[in-house]
C-alpha positions as CSV (number, residue, x, y, z in Angstrom):
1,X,99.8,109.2,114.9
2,X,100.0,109.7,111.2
3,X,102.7,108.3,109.4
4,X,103.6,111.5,107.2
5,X,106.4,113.3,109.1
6,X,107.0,115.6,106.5
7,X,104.1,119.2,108.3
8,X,105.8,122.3,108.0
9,X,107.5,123.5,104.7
10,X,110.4,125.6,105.1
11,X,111.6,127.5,101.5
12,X,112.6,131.2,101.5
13,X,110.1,134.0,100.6
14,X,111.8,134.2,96.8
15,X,111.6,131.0,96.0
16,X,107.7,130.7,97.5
17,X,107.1,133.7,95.2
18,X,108.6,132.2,92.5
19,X,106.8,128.8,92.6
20,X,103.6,131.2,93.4
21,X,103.7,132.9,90.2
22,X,104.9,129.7,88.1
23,X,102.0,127.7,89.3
24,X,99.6,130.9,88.2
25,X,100.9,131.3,84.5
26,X,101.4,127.6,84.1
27,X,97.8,127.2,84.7
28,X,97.5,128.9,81.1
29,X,100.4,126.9,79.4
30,X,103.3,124.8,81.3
31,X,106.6,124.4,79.1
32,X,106.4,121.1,77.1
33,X,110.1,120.7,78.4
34,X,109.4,121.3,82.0
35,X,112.4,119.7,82.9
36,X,115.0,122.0,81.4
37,X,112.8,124.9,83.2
38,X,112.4,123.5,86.4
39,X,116.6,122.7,86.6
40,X,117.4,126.4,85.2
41,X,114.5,128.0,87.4
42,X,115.5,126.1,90.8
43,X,118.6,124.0,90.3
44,X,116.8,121.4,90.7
45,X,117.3,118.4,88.6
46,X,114.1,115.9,87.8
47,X,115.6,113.2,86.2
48,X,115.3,109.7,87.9
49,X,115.6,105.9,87.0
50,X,113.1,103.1,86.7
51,X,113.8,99.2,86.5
52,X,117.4,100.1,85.0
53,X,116.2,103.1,82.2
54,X,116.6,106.5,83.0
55,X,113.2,108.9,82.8
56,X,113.6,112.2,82.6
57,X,111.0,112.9,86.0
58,X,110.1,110.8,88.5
59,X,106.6,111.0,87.7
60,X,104.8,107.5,85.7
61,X,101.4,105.9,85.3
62,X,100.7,102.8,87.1
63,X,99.6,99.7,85.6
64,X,95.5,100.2,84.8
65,X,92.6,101.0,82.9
66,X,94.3,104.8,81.8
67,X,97.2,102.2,80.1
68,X,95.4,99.7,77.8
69,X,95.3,101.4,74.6
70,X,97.7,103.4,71.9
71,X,95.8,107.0,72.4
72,X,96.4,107.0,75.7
73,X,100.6,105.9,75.4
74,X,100.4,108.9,73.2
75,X,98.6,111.4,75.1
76,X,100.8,110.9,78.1
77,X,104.3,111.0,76.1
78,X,103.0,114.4,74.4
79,X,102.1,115.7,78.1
80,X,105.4,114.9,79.6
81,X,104.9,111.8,81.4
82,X,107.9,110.2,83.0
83,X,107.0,107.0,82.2
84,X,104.1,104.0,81.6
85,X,103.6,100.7,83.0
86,X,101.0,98.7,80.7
87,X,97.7,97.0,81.4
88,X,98.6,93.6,82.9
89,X,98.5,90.9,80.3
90,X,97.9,87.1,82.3
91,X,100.4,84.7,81.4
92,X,99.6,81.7,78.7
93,X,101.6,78.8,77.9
94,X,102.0,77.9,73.7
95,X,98.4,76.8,73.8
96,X,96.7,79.4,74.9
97,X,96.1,78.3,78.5
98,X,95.7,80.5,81.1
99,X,95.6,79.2,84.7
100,X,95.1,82.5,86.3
101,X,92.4,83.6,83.5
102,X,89.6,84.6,86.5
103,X,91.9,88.0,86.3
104,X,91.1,88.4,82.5
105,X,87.8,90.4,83.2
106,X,86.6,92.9,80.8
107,X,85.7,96.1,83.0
108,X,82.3,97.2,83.1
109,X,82.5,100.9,84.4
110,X,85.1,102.5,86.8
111,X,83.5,104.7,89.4
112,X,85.2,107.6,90.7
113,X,84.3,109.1,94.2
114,X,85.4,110.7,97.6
115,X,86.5,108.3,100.2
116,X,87.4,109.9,103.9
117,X,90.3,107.8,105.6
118,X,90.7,106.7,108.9
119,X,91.7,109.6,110.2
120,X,89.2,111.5,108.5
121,X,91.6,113.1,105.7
122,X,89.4,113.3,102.8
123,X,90.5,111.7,99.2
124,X,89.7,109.8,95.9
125,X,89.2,106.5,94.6
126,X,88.5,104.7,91.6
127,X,86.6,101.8,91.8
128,X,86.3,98.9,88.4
129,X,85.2,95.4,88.2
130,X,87.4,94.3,85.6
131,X,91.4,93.0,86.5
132,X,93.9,92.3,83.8
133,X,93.9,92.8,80.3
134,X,90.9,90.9,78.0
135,X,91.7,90.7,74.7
136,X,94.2,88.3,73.3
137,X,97.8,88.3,73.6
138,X,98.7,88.8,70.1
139,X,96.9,91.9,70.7
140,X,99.0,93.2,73.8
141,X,102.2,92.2,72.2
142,X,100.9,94.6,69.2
143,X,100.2,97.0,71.7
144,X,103.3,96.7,73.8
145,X,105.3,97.2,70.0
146,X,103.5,100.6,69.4
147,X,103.6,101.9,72.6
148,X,107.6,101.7,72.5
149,X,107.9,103.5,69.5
150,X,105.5,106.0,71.1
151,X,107.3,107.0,73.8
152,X,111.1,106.2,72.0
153,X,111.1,109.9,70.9
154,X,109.3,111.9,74.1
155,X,112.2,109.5,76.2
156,X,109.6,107.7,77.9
157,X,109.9,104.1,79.1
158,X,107.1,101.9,78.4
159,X,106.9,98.9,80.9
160,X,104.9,95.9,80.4
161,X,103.2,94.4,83.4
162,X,102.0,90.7,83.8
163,X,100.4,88.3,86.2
164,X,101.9,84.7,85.6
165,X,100.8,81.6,87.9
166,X,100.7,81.0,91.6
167,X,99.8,77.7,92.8
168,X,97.2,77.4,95.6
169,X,98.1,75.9,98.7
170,X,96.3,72.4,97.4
171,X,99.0,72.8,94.4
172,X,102.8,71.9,94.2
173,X,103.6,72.4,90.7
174,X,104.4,75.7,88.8
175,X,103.1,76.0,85.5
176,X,106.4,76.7,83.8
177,X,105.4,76.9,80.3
178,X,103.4,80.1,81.0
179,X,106.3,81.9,82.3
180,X,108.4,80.6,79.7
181,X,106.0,81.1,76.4
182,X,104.4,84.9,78.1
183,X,108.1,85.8,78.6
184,X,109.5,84.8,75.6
185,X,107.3,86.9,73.5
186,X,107.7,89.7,75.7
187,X,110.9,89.8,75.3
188,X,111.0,89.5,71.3
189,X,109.0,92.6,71.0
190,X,111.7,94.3,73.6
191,X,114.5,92.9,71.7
192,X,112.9,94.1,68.3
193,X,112.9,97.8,69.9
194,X,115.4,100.8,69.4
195,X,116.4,99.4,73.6
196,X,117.3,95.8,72.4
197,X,120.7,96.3,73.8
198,X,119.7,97.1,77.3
199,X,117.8,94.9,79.7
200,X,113.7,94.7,79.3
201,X,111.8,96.3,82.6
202,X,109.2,94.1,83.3
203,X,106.5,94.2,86.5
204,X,105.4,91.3,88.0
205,X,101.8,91.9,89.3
206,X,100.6,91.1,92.0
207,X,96.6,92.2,92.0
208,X,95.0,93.9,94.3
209,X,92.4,91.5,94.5
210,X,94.5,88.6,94.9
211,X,94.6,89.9,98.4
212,X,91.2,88.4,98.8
213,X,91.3,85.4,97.1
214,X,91.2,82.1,98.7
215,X,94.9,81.6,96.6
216,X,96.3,84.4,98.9
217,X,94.6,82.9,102.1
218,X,97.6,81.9,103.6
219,X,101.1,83.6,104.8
220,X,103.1,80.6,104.0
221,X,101.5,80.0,100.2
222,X,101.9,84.3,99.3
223,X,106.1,84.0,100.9
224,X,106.1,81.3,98.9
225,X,105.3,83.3,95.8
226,X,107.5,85.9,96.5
227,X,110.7,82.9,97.2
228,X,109.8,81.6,93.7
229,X,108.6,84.0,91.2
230,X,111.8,85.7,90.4
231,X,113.6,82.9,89.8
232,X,111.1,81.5,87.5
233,X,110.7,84.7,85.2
234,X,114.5,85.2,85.3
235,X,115.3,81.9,84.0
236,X,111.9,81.9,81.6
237,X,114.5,84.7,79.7
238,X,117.0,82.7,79.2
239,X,119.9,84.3,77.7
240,X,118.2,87.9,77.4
241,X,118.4,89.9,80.4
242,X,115.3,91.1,82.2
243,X,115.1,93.9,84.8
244,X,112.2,92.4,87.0
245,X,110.4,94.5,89.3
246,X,107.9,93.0,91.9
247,X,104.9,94.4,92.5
248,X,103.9,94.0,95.9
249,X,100.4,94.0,97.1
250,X,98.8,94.8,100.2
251,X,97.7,91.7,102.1
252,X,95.1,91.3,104.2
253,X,97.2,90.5,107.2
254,X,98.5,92.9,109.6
255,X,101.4,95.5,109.0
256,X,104.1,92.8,110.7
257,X,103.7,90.6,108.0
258,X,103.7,93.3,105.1
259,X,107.1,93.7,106.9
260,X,108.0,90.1,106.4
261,X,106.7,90.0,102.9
262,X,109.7,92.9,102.2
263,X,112.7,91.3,104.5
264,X,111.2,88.4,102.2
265,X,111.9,89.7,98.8
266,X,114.8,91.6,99.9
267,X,116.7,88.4,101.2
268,X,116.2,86.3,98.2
269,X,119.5,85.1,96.2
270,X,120.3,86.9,93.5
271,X,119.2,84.2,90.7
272,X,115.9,84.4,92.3
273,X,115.7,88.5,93.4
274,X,113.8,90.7,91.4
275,X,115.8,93.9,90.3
276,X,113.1,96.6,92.1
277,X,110.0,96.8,94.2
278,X,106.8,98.3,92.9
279,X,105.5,99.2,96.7
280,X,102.4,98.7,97.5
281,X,98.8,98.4,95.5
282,X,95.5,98.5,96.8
283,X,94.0,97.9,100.0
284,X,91.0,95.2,99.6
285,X,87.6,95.2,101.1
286,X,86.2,92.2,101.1
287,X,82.3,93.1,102.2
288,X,82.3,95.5,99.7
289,X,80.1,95.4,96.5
290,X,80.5,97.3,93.1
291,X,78.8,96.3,89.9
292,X,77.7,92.8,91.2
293,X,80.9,91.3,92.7
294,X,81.3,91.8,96.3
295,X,85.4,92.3,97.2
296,X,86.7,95.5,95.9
297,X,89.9,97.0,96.2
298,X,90.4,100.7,96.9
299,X,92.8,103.6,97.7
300,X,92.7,106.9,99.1
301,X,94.3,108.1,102.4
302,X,93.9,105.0,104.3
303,X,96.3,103.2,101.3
304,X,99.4,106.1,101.2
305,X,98.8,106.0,105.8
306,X,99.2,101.9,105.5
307,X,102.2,102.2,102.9
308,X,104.0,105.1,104.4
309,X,104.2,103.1,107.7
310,X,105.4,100.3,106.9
311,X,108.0,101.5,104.7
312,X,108.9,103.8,107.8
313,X,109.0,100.9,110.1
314,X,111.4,98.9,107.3
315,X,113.8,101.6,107.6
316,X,113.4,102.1,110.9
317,X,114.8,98.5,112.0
318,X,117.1,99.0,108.7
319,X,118.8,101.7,110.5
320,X,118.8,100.3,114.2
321,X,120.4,97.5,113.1
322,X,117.4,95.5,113.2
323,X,117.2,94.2,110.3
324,X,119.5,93.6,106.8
325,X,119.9,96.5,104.8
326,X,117.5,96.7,101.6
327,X,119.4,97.9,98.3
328,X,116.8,97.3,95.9
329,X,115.5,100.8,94.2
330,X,111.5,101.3,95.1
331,X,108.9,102.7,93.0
332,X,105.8,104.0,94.7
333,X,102.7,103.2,94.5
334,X,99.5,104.1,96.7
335,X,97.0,107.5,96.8
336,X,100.0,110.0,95.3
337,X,98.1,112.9,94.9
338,X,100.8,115.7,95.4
339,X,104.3,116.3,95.4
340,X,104.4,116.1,99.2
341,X,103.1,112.8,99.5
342,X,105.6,111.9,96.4
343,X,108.4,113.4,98.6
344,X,107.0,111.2,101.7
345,X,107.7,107.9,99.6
346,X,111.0,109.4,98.6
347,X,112.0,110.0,102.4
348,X,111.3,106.4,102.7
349,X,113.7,104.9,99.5
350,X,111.4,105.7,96.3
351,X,113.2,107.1,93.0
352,X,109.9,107.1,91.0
353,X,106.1,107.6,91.6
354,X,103.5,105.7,89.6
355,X,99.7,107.3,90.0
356,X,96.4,106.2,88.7
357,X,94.0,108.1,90.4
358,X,94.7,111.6,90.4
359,X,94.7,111.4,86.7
360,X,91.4,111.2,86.6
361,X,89.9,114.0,89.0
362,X,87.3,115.9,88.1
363,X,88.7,119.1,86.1
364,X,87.9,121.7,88.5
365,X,90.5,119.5,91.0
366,X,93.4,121.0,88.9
367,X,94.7,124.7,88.7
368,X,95.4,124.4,85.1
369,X,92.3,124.5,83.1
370,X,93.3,123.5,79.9
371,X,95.1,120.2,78.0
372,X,94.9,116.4,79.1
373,X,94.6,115.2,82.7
374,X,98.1,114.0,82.6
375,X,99.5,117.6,82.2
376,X,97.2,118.7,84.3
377,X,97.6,116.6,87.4
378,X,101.5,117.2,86.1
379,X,101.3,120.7,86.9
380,X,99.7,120.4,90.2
381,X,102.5,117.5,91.0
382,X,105.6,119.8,90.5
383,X,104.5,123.5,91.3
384,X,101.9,124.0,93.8
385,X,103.6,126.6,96.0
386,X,102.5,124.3,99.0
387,X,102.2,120.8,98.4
388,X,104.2,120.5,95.3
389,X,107.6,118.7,94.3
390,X,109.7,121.4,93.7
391,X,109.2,123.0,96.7
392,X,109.5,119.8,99.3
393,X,112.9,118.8,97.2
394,X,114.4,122.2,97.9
395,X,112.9,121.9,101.5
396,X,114.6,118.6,101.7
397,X,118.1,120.0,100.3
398,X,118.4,122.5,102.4
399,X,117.8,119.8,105.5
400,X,120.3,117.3,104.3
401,X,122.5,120.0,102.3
402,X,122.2,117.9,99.7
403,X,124.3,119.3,96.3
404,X,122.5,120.9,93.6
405,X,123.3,118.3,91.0
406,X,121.8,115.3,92.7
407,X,118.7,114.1,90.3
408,X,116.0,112.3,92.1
409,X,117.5,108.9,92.1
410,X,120.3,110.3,94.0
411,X,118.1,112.0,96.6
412,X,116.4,108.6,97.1
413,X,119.6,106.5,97.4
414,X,120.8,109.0,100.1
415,X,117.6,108.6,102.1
416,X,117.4,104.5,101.9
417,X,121.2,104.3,102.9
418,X,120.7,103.1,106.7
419,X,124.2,105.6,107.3
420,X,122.1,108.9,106.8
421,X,120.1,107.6,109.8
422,X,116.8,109.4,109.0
423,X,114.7,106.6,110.4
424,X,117.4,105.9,113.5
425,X,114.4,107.1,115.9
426,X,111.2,105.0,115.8
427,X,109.3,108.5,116.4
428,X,111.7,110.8,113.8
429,X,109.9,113.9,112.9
430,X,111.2,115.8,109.8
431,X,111.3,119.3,110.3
């Protein structure tokens, strides 16, 4: 059984019209402020949050190779992007040493190509060899700098991301001075910014191909991790406040223990919780080859089937009082290549969508033929008569007669509040 529940939309013939002839004419030219159309047009109001900042739409790039240089922070705040998590930068102490510098790979090539899930839904993935960013970290703190005065004026967050140590399971020590030196500088770009007052977002990565590692070989070493890391980067700020989001990845283990990894996380003390989940990179195949290096992580349908049930399952025991209730806000993560899959994530808890993929399909993927990718895919994202956000929020509203001034945070909070119940039945079917 597929883990999607949401089939059949269910709008009114007007408003199907409406988004019908939007999608067609925006395919020309979509308004640079599509947010002030879209919440005249349908009363519908795009504006979310992410790690503690407002963004005006849901809608944000995920950590990558489309978010390691200046052009591209640009492009996407020009073509209405909600928001931007960097290229992850690897933690180093004051001299320079890097324990986790095997993720520091210059990438080759990226690959993108078809993949068919396990149920034989067809998608996309983008295959690269190389992991975290590879050029120095005077560099990326110059980077990070420009990139927040790029987006200060289009209102969109930029969020660094970064990969600080994790002992193997032969190693009891943490190698504070990473956390403490990476964060510090971090955080004197942040506090140098027009948002010094407010707290800095920051994701902690956990890679993809961690998964496969031999440092990720065992349950007890990656809850571990997860008990510690928080605390750590919080007190590496000091008096500054950070607003720390966890980035969890996919594990090779079965879906029980992506479960536990959550309640995990969830359960921790405040001191030592992070502020948001990032929910869930990469699957990892470890017999695969690209580019010389065998162990490649990849997405596609099988990625958004494995995240959308175990977040189901979370709320599931969440609501039948099986487990603890989860409060912290999700941002999603995992083959989000439509508004209708966004919407499935949002069902689940999720007040943001990050994507990698789908802005990079081939152009004749998208409807509108002309600008950047990022509009493009855009476009598709929010009007698509079918499959598009606009339409599955208003389906959505209608269910749960939710009010017309609810933004997308609100619509999230209601769904993850174990009260509304829309898990309560291990088999719930949205109609």
């Amino acid at each position: 059984m597929s883990a999607r529940i949401l089939k059949q939309l269910k709008i009114d013939g007007a408003t199907r019209a409406k988004l019908t002839r939007d999608y067609e004419r925006f395919s020309r030219a979509m308004p640079l402020e599509v947010e002030d159309y879209v919440r005249e047009r349908y009363r519908l109001d795009l504006s979310s949050e992410y790690g503690g900042l407002p963004i005006k739409n849901p809608f944000g790039k995920a950590s990558g190779q489309l978010s390691l240089n200046a052009a591209q922070a640009r492009r996407d705040a020009r073509e209405g992007l909600g928001f931007v998590v960097l290229k992850t930068i690897i933690a180093e102490d004051a001299e320079g040493a890097q324990s986790m510098s095997a993720w520091a790979i210059h990438e080759t090539k990226m690959l993108l190509e078809r993949i068919t899930g396990a149920d034989r839904t067809s998608g996309w993935t983008v295959t690269w060899k190389g992991r975290g960013w590879y050029d120095t970290f005077e560099k990326y703190l110059e980077f990070y700098r420009e990139a927040l005065l790029i987006g200060q004026p289009f209102a969109m967050p930029v969020v660094p991301s970064c990969k600080y140590h994790l002992p193997t399971i032969a190693e009891n020590d943490w190698k504070v001075g990473e956390y403490e030196y990476t964060s510090a500088r971090l955080l004197e770009v942040w506090r140098n910014s027009y948002l010094n007052e407010r707290a800095m977002p920051l994701e902690k990565d956990f890679s993809p191909t961690l998964a496969g590692s031999d440092r990720a070989a065992q349950k007890e070493t990656i809850l571990r991790w997860l008990g510690s890391v928080g605390g750590l980067i919080k007190g590496s700020a000091g008096a500054h406040p950070v607003s720390l989001g966890i980035k969890l990845f996919n594990a090779v283990f079965e879906d029980e223990f992506q479960l536990e990894m959550l309640r995990a996380v969830s359960g921790l003390e405040k001191d030592a919780a992070p502020d948001y989940l990032v929910y869930a990179n990469r699957l990892f195949d470890p017999g695969r080859e690209f580019d010389g290096v065998r162990g490649v992580a990849y997405g596609g349908p099988d990625l958004s089937e494995r995240n959308l049930k175990v977040l189901s399952r979370l709320r599931y025991f969440e609501q039948s009082g099986g487990a603890a209730p989860s409060r912290l806000p999700i941002s999603a993560t995992g083959n989000i290549e439509s508004g209708q899959t966004a919407a499935e994530y949002l069902l689940r808890g999720a007040s943001s969508f990050q994507i990698h993929t789908f802005f990079q399909l081939p152009s004749g993927e998208y409807r509108m033929q002309i600008g950047g990718k990022t509009r493009r895919a855009l476009c598709e994202l929010y009007f698509h008569p079918e499959k598009g956000l606009i339409a599955w929020l208003l389906h959505l509203r209608a269910l749960y007669g939710w009010a017309e001034d609810w933004n997308v945070k609100r619509m999230a909070d209601f769904c993850a509040d174990p009260a509304n119940r829309i898990f309560a039945d291990e088999h719930a079917v949205v109609a």
